[in-house]
N, C-alpha and C positions, 0 to 999 in steps of 0.2 A: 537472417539465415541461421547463426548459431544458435536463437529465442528458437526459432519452429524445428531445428535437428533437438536440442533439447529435450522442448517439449515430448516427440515422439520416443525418445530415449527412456525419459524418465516416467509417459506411461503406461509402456511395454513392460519397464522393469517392475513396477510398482502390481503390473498386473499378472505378468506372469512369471514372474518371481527371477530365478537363477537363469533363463535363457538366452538373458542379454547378458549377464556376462562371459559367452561365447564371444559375445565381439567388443565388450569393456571392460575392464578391470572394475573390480568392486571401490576400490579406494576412488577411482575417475568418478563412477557414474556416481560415489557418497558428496563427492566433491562439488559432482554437478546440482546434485539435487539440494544440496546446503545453501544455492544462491534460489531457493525457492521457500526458508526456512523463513518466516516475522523473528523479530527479538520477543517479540510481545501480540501476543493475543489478548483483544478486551472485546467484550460485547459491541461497547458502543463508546463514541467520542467522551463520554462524561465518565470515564472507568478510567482515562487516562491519568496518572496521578503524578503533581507536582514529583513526589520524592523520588517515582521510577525517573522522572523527568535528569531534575539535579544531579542524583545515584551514577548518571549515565551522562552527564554533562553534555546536555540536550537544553538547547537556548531559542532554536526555532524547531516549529513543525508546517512542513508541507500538507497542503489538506484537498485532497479525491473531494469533489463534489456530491455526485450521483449516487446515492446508497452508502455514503459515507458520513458526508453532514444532515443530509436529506433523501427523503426517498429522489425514488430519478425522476418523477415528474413533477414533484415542486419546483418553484419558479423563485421564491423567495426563501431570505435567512428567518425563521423566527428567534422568538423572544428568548425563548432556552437558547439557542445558539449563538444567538448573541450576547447573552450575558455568559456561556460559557467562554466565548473569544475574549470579552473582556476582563472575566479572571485569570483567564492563560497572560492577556496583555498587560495586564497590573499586577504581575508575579515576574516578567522579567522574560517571558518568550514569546516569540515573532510568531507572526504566521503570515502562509501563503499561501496562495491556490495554485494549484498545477492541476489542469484538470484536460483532458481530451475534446471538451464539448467547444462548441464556436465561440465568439468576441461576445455576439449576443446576447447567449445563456451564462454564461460567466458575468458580464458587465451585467445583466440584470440583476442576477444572485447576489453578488456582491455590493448592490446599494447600500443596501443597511449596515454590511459590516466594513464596507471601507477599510481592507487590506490589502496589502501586493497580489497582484494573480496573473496569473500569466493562461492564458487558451491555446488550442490546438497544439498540445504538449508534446505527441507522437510517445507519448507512454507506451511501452514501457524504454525507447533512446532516454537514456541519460540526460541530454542535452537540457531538456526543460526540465530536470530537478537540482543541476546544476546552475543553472539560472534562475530559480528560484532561490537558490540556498546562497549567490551573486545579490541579489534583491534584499535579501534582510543583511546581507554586510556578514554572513557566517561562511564559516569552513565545511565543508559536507563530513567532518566528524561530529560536528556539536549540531545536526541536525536531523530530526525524525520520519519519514515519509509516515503519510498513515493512512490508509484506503481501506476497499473492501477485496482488491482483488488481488490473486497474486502473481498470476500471469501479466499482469502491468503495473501495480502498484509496487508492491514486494522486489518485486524481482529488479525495478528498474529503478528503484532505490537501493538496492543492494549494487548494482554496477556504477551507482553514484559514490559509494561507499559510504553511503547514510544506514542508521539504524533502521528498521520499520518494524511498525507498527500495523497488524491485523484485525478489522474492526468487522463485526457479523455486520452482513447486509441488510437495512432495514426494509427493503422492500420486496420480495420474491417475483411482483409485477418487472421482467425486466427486458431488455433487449433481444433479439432472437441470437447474436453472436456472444453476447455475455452470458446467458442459460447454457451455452454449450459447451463454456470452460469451464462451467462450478463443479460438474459432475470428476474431471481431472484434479480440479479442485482439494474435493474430498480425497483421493487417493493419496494427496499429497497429506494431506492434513491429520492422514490415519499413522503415512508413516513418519511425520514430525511425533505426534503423540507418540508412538510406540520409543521411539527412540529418546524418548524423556519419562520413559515409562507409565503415560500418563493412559487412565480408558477412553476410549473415543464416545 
């Protein structure tokens, strides 16, 4: 219920500027919208760098399946991704899957890489990045979420009290429910930019 008032709060205000703070305060709805903010933007899973890692005393990362390690309709880990999890795992940090798809598409995916994963995570609830971060034996301080989306990746690693990490989507082929938040998405993403100064 608070996700979808949110949501619509943050983009009314985003889109028509001053008119929602008629009925928010500006410091509320700055507030609200900082639990939609990543610590970290990178292209892709292989941008991620040890030093931002250690800097930030980050020992595991949670890892989004679908458009995150892989476009959404592969079915397996390849060879890059696998050798990327095992320099993550021979440097000293866990990984896990938290991912929303079935036992199935997870237990398939995961042959090759044989790590913790946990299915049907109800992302963006807490509960499965909390139990992921229960799995590798860590505190939800010293741990990273890292997805493509931020209406359930971002956001529900930040009510875990995990950093996260935003990664571009590798595949634009995507769900008809997940094309419908990217466009919110971007408003979000214009006014993170702005507010670190940065051009979209």
């Amino acid at each position: 219920m608070i996700y979808s008032i949110s949501f619509v709060i943050i983009i009314f205000k985003i889109k028509y500027g001053n008119w929602v703070t008629h009925f928010l305060s500006e410091r509320k709805y700055l507030y609200m919208l900082s639990k939609f903010y990543p610590d970290l933007l990178v292209d892709t899973i292989m941008d991620i760098s040890l030093d931002f890692l250690r800097a930030n005393n980050i020992s595991g990362l949670i890892l989004d399946i679908d458009n995150t390690l892989v476009a959404t309709h592969t079915k397996e880990a390849d060879e890059k991704l696998i050798s990327w999890a095992n320099r993550m795992q021979k440097n000293g940090i866990k990984l896990c899957i938290v991912s929303n798809a079935s036992l199935k598409r997870v237990t398939l995916f995961n042959e090759k890489l044989k790590i913790d994963a946990i299915h049907r995570a109800y992302k963006p609830s807490a509960k499965g990045f909390l139990k992921g971060a229960e799995k590798m034996s860590l505190t939800p301080l010293n741990v990273a979420m890292v997805g493509d989306q931020i209406f359930t990746d971002v956001y529900g690693g930040k009510k875990a009290g995990m950093k996260t990490i935003l990664v571009k989507p590798i595949d634009p082929r995507e769900f008809f429910f997940v094309r419908l938040k990217r466009y919110p998405e971007k408003l979000i993403l214009k006014s993170f930019y702005k507010k670190r100064g940065k051009k979209v």
